[in-house]
C-alpha positions as CSV (number, residue, x, y, z in Angstrom):
1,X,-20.6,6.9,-10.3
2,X,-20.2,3.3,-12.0
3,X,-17.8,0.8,-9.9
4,X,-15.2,0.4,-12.6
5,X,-15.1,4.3,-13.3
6,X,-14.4,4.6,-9.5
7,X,-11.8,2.1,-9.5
8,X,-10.1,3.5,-12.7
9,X,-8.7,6.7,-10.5
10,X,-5.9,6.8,-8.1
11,X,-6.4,9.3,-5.1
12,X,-6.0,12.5,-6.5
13,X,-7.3,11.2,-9.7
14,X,-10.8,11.4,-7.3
15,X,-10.3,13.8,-6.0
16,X,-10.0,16.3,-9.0
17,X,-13.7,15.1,-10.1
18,X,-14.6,15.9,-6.7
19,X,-13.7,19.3,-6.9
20,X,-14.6,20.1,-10.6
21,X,-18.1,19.0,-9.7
22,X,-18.0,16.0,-12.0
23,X,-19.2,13.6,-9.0
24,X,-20.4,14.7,-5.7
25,X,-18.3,13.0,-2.5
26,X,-21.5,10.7,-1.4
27,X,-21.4,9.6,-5.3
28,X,-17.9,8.4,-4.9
29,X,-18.6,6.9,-1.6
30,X,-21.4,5.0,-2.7
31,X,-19.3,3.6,-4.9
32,X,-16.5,2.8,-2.4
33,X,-19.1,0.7,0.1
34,X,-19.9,-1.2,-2.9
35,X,-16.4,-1.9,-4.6
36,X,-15.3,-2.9,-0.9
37,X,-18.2,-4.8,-0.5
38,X,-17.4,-6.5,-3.5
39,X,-13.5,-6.8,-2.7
40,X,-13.7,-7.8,0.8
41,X,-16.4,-11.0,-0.1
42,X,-12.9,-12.4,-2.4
43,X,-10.3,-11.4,-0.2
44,X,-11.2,-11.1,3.6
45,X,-9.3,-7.7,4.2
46,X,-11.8,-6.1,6.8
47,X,-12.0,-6.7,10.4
48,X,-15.6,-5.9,10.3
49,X,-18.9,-4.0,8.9
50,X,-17.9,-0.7,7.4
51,X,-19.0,2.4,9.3
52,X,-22.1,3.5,9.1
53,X,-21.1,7.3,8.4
54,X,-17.4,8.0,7.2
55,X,-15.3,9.3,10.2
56,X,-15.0,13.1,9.9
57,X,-12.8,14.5,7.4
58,X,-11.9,18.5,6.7
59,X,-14.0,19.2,3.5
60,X,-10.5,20.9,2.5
61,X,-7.1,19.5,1.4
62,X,-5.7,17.5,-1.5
63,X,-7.8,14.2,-1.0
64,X,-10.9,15.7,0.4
65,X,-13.8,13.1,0.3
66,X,-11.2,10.5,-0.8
67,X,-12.4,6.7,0.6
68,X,-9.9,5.7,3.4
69,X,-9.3,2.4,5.5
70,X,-7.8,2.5,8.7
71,X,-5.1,-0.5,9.5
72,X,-6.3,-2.7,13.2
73,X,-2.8,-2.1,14.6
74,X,-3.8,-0.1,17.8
75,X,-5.9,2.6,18.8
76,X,-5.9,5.1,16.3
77,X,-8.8,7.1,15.8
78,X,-11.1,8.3,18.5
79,X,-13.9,6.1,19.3
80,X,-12.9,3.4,16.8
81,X,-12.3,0.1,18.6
82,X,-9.1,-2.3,17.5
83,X,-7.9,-5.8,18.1
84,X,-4.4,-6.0,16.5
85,X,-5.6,-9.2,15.0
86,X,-6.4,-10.6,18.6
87,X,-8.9,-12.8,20.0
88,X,-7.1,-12.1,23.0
89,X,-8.3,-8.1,22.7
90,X,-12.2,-7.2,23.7
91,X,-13.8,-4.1,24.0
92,X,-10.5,-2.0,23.3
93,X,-11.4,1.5,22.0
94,X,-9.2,4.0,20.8
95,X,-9.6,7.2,23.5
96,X,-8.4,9.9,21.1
97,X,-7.1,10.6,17.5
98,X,-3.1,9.5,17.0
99,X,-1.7,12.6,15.0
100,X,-1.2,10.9,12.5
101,X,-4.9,10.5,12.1
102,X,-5.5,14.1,12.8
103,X,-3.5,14.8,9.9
104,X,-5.4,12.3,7.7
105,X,-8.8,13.8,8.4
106,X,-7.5,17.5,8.0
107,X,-6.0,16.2,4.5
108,X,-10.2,15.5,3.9
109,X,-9.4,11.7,4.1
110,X,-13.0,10.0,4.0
111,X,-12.4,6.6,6.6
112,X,-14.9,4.2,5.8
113,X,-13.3,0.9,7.9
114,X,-10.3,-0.6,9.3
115,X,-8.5,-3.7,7.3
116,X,-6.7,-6.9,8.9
117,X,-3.3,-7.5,10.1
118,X,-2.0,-10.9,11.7
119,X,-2.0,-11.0,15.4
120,X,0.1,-8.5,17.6
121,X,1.1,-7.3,13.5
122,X,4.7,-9.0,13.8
123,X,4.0,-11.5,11.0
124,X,4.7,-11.1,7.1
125,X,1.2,-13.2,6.6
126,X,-2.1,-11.6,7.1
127,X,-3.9,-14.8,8.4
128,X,-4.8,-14.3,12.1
129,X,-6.8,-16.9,14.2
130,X,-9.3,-14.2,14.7
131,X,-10.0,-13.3,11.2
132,X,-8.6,-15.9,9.4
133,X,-6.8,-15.5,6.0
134,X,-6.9,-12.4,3.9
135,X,-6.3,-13.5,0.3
136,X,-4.3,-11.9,-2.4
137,X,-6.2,-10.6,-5.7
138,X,-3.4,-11.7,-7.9
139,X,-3.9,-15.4,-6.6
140,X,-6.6,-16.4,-3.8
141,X,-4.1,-19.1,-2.7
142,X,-1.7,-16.6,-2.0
143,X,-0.8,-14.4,0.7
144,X,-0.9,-11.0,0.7
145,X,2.1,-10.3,3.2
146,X,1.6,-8.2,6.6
147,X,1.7,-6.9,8.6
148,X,-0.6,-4.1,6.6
149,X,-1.8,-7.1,4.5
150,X,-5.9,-6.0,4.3
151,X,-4.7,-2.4,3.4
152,X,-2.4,-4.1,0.6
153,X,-5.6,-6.7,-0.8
154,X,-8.1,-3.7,-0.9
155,X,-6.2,-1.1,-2.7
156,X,-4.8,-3.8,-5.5
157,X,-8.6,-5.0,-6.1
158,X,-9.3,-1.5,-6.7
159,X,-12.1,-1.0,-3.2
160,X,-9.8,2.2,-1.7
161,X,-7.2,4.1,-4.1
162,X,-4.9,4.0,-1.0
163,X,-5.0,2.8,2.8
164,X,-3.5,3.5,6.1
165,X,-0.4,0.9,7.3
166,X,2.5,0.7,9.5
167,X,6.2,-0.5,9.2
168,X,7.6,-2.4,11.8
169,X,10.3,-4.7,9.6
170,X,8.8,-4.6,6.5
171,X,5.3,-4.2,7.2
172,X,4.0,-1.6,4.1
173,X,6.7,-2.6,1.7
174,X,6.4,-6.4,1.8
175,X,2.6,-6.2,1.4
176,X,3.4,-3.7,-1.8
177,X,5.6,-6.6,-2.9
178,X,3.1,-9.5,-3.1
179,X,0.2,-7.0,-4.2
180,X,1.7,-4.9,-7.1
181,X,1.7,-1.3,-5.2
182,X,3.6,1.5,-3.7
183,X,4.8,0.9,-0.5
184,X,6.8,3.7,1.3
185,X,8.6,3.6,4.4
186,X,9.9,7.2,5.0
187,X,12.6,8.0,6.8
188,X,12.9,7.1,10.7
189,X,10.6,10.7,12.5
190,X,9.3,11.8,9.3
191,X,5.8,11.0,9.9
192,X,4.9,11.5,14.0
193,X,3.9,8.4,15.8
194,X,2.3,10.7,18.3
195,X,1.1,11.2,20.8
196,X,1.0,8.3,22.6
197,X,4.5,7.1,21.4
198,X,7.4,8.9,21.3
199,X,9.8,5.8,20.2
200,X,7.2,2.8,19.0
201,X,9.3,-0.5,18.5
202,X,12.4,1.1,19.7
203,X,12.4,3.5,17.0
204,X,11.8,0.9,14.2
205,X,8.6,1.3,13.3
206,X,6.7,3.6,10.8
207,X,3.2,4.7,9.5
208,X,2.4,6.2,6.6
209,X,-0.1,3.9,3.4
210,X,-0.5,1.5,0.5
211,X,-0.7,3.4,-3.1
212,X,-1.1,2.6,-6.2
213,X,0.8,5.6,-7.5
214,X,3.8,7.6,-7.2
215,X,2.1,10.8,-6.9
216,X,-0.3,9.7,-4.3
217,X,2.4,8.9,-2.2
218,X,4.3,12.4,-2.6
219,X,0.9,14.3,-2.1
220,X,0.5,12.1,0.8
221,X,3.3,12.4,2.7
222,X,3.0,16.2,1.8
223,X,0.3,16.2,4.3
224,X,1.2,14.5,6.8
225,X,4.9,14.8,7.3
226,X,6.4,16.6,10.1
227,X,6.8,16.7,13.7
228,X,4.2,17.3,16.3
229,X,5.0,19.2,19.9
230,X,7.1,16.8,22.5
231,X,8.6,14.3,19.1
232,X,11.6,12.8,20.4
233,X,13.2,13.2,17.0
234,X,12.9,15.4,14.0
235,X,13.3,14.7,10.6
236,X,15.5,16.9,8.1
237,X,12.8,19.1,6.4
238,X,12.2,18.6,3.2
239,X,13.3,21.5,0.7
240,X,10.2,21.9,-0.9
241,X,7.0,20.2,-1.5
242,X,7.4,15.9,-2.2
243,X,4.7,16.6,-5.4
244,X,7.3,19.1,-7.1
245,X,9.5,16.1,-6.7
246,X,7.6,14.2,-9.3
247,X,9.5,14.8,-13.1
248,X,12.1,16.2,-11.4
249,X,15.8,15.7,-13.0
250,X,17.4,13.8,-10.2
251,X,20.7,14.5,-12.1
252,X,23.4,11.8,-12.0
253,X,23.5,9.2,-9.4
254,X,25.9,6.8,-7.8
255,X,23.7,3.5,-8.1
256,X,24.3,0.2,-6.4
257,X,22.4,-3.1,-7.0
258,X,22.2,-5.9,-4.5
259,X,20.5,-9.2,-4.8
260,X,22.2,-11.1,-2.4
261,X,20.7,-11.1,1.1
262,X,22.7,-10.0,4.3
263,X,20.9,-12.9,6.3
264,X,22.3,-15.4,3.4
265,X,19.2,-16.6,2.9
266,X,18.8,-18.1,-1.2
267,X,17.2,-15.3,-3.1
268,X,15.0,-16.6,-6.0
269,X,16.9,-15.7,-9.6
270,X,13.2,-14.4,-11.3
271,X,12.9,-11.8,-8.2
272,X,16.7,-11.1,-8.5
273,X,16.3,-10.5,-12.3
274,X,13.7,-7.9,-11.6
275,X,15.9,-5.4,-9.1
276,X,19.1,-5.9,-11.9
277,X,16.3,-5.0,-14.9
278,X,15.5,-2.1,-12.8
279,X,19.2,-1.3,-11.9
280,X,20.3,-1.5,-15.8
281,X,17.0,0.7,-16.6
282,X,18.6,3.3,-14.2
283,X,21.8,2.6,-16.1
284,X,20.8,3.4,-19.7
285,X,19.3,7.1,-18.3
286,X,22.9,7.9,-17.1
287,X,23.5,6.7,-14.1
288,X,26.5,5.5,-12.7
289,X,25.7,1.5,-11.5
290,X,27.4,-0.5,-9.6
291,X,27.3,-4.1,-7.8
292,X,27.4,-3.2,-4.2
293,X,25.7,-3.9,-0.6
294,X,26.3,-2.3,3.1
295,X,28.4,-4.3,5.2
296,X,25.8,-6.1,7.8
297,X,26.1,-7.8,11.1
298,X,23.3,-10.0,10.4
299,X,23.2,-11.2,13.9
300,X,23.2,-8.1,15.3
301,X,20.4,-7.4,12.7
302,X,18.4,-10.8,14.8
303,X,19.0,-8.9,18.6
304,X,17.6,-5.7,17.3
305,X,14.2,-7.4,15.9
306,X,14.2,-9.4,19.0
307,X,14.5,-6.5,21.1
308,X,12.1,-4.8,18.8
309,X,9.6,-7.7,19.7
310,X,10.4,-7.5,23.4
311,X,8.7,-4.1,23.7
312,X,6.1,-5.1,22.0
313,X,5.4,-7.3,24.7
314,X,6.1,-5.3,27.2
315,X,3.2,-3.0,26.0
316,X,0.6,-5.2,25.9
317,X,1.5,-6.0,29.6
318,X,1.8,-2.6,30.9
319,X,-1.7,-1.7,29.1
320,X,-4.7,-1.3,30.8
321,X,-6.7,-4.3,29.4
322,X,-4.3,-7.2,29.8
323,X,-4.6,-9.8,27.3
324,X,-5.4,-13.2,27.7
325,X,-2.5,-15.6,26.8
326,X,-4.6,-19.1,26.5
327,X,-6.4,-16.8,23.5
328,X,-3.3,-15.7,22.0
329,X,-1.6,-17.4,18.9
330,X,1.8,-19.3,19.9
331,X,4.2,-16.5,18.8
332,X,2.3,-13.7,20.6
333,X,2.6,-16.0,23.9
334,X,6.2,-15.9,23.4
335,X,6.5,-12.2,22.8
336,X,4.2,-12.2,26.1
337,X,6.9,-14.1,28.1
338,X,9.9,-12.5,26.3
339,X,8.8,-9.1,27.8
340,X,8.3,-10.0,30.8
341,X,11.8,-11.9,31.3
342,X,13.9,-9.1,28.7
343,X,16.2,-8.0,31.0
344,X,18.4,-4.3,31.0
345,X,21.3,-5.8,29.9
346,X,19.9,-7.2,26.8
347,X,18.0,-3.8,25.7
348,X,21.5,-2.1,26.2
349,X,23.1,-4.9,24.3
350,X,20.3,-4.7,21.7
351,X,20.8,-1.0,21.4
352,X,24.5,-1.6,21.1
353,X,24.0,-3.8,18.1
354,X,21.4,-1.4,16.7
355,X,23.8,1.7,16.9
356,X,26.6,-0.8,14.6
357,X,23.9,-1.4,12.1
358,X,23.0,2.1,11.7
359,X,26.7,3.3,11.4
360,X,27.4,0.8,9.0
361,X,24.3,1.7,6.7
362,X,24.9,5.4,6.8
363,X,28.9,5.1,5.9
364,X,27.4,3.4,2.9
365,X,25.2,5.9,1.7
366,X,28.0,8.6,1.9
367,X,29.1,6.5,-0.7
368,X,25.9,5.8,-3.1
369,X,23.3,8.2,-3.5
370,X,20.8,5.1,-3.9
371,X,20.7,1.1,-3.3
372,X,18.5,-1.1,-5.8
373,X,17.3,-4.7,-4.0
374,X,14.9,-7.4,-4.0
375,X,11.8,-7.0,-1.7
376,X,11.3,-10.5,-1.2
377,X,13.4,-14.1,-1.5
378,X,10.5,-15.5,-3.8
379,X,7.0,-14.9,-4.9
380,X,4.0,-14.1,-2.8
381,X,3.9,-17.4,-0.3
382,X,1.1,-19.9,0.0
383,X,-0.9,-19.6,2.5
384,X,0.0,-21.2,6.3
385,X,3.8,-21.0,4.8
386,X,4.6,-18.9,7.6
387,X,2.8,-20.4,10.5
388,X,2.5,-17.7,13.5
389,X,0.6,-20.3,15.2
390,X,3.7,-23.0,15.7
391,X,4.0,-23.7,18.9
392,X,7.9,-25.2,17.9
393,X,8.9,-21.4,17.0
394,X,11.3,-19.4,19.5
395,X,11.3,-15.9,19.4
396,X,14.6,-15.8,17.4
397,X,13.3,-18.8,15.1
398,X,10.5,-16.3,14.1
399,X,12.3,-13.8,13.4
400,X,15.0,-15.5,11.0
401,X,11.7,-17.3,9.5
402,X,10.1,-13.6,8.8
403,X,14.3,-13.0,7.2
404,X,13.9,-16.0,5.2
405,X,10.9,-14.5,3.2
406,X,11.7,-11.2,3.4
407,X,15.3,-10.2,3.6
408,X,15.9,-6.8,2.3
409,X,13.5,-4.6,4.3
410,X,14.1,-4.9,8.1
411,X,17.7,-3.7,8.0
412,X,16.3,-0.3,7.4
413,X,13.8,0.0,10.1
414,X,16.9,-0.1,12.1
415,X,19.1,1.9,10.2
416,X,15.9,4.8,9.9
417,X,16.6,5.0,5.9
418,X,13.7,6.1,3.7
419,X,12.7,3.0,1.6
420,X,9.9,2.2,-1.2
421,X,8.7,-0.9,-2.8
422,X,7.4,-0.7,-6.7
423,X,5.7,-3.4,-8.7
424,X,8.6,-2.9,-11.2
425,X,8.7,-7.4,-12.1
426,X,6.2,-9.5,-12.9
427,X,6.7,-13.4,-12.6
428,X,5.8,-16.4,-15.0
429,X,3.8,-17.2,-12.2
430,X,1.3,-14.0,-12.7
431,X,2.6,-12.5,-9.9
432,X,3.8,-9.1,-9.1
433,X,7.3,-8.6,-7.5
434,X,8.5,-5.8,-6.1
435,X,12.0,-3.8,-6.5
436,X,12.7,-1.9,-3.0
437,X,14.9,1.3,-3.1
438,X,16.5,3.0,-0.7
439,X,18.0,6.6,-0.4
440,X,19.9,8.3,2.4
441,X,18.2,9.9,5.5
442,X,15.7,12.3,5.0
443,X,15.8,11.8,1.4
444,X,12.0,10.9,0.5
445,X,12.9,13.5,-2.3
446,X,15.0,11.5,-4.0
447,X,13.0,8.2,-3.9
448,X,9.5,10.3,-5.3
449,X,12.2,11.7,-8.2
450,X,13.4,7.9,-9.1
451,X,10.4,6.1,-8.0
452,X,7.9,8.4,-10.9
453,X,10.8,8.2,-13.5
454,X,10.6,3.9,-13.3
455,X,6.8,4.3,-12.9
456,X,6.8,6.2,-16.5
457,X,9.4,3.9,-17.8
458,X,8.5,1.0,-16.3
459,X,4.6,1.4,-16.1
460,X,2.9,-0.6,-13.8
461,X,-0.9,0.9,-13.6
462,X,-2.4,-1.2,-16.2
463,X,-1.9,-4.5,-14.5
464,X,-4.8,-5.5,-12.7
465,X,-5.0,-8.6,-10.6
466,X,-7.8,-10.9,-11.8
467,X,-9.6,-10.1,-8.4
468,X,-10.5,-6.4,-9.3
469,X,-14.0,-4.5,-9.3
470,X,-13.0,-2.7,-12.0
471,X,-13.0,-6.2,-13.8
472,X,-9.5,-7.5,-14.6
């Protein structure tokens, strides 16, 4: 199988020749280890050597033999080792399979490597001290966002169709934004962060992957939604199956548009103009659009990420390897000290404010059926823009910095809403930008029925960034 063949197909685009016979699976992944070979030598979006054999995958379900990365957040898949972007972390290996991985192999998922975050993954810039800075295939000077930011540079360049990531404030859909993909955050216990974690970041963070399609995200999620045994939550199930979603007739919806960020933060007018094109797109098909936006504390928006950040610490310092400090970046020290020192008080006060955001989302979205907003404030940032590293950051200071850049996307990690990110703008810059909507709870449904009407309206697949193995 030639390179740019191989990059030409999404997921199940692969997977179809797979299964007709047309290429064998150790055709396609030849052709994987050499586009990410390839890839990786422009962008920096692998922690290390590929594996020598791909981790084992079912030979059945909808993406079997389908090349696969793995994002270094933590241990997820047995016998693989991860840093979380850390000097600070040697020797950690994962003891067993999350279940979210269980349910990537059984789906025939074909993991080849893992791909970079920033340090302790609580940046929106993929440029760790340990692995330096992964670069973004629309622009090398450019940052690819994080925290899934190697996922995000590997699938755009065309070396995986699709990659594992997480979503702690913004961490698969701000990536999509600055890369030109899908990014899906589904709705809060839709996909199990089992078994090791009943509640990870307070109930704020996600996983799920990077696409570069609409479907491959529905097929996706189809297989590996739902709860596992002992979930502290359960998500609505769905009514049917998320692929008979796409071309579905969504009928008429209650639209509103907002481009105006709850922090206050200036939103640039070229990234603005993108979600209202997309809003009035939605507009001429029927819909009923309006200019509108949940009402939002935005400080009580700041003591849920800090609390959010305060577990984190207090993980790394109940875990059995404790990390060094002296080779920790100068955020990650202060996430060290604020969990040691967050006291009860706060967490209930945090929860407090967390419980006011999530009231005040949901009343809205009795009211709309879906919300159109920017992803991002500007275009993908230089790199060193946001400087994890600053020893003159607080805790707080970090996180209105990470609001500044990104300020539509962390609001509904709280609030537990499903959200999606589509390369639905391009700047004069060259750049992609993404439009993020949002439906109500447990309404993935909705967002697949939209999100494949814009992608046919508002096609996206033929833009390749000039980084690309397919060639541009």
């Amino acid at each position: 199988m030639e390179i740019h063949e191989y990059a030409h197909h999404d997921a199940l685009g692969l997977a179809e020749l797979i299964r007709s016979g047309a290429v064998s699976v150790k055709e396609v992944e030849l052709a994987a280890r050499e586009a990410l070979a390839e890839a990786d030598a422009a962008v920096n979006g692998l922690v290390g050597p590929l594996f020598d054999e791909p981790l084992w995958h079912a030979d059945g379900g909808p993406f079997a033999g389908v090349p696969f990365l793995l994002k270094d957040h933590g241990p997820v898949a047995a016998g693989v080792p991860f840093t979380i972007g850390s000097r600070a972390l040697k020797g950690a290996v994962a003891q067993r399979d999350t279940e979210l991985m269980t349910r990537f192999r059984m789906a025939g998922l074909s993991t080849l490597g893992v791909t970079t975050v920033p340090e302790m993954a609580i940046s929106f810039a993929t440029e760790s001290a340990r692995y330096g800075r992964t670069r973004n295939p629309w622009d090398l000077t450019r940052g690819v966002g994080g925290s899934s930011g190697g996922a995000a540079a590997l699938v755009a360049s065309g070396a995986v169709p699709m990659a594992h990531g997480g979503d702690g404030a913004g961490s698969l859909r701000v990536p999509a934004a600055c890369c030109g993909l899908v990014g899906l955050k589904p709705s809060r216990a839709r996909v199990s962060c089992g078994p090791d974690s009943g509640e990870p970041g307070l109930g704020m963070t996600y996983e799920f992957a990077l696409t570069r399609t609409v479907r491959d995200a529905a097929h996706l999620l189809d297989a590996v939604q739902g709860p596992a045994p002992g979930d502290k939550y359960v998500a609505p199930p769905p009514r049917g199956p998320y692929a008979d979603e796409i071309g579905r007739d969504p009928g008429t919806l209650r639209v509103a548009v907002t481009t105006t960020a709850w922090s206050g933060v200036p939103v640039d007018p070229e990234v603005a103009a993108a979600a209202v094109r997309t809003a009035r797109v939605l507009e001429s098909a029927g819909h009923h659009v309006t200019e509108a936006s949940p009402e939002v504390d935005s400080g009580a928006m700041t003591r849920s990420l800090v609390a959010g950040l305060a577990h984190i610490g207090s993980l790394y310092l109940v875990a059995p390897r404790q990390p060094d400090p002296a080779e920790m970046e100068a955020v990650s020290r202060l996430v060290l000290d604020l969990g040691r020192a967050y006291r009860l008080v706060e967490m209930t006060a945090a929860a407090d404010a967390m419980n006011h955001v999530t009231r005040s989302v949901g009343r809205f979205f009795t009211e709309y059926d879906l919300l159109v907003t920017p992803v991002l404030s500007r275009s993908p940032a230089p790199h060193g823009t946001l400087d994890y590293d600053n020893p003159e950051h607080t805790v707080t200071s970090w996180v209105e910095t990470l609001f500044a850049y990104a300020p539509f996307t962390a609001l509904f990690n709280v609030s537990g809403q499903p959200a999606v990110s589509l390369p639905l703008g391009h700047g004069a810059d060259g750049l992609p930008i993404g439009v993020q909507l949002v439906a109500p709870y447990g309404r993935e449904d909705l967002l697949f029925q939209v999100a494949a009407w814009l992608e046919r309206e508002m096609p996206w697949r033929d833009r390749r960034p000039p980084v690309h193995v397919g060639g541009h």
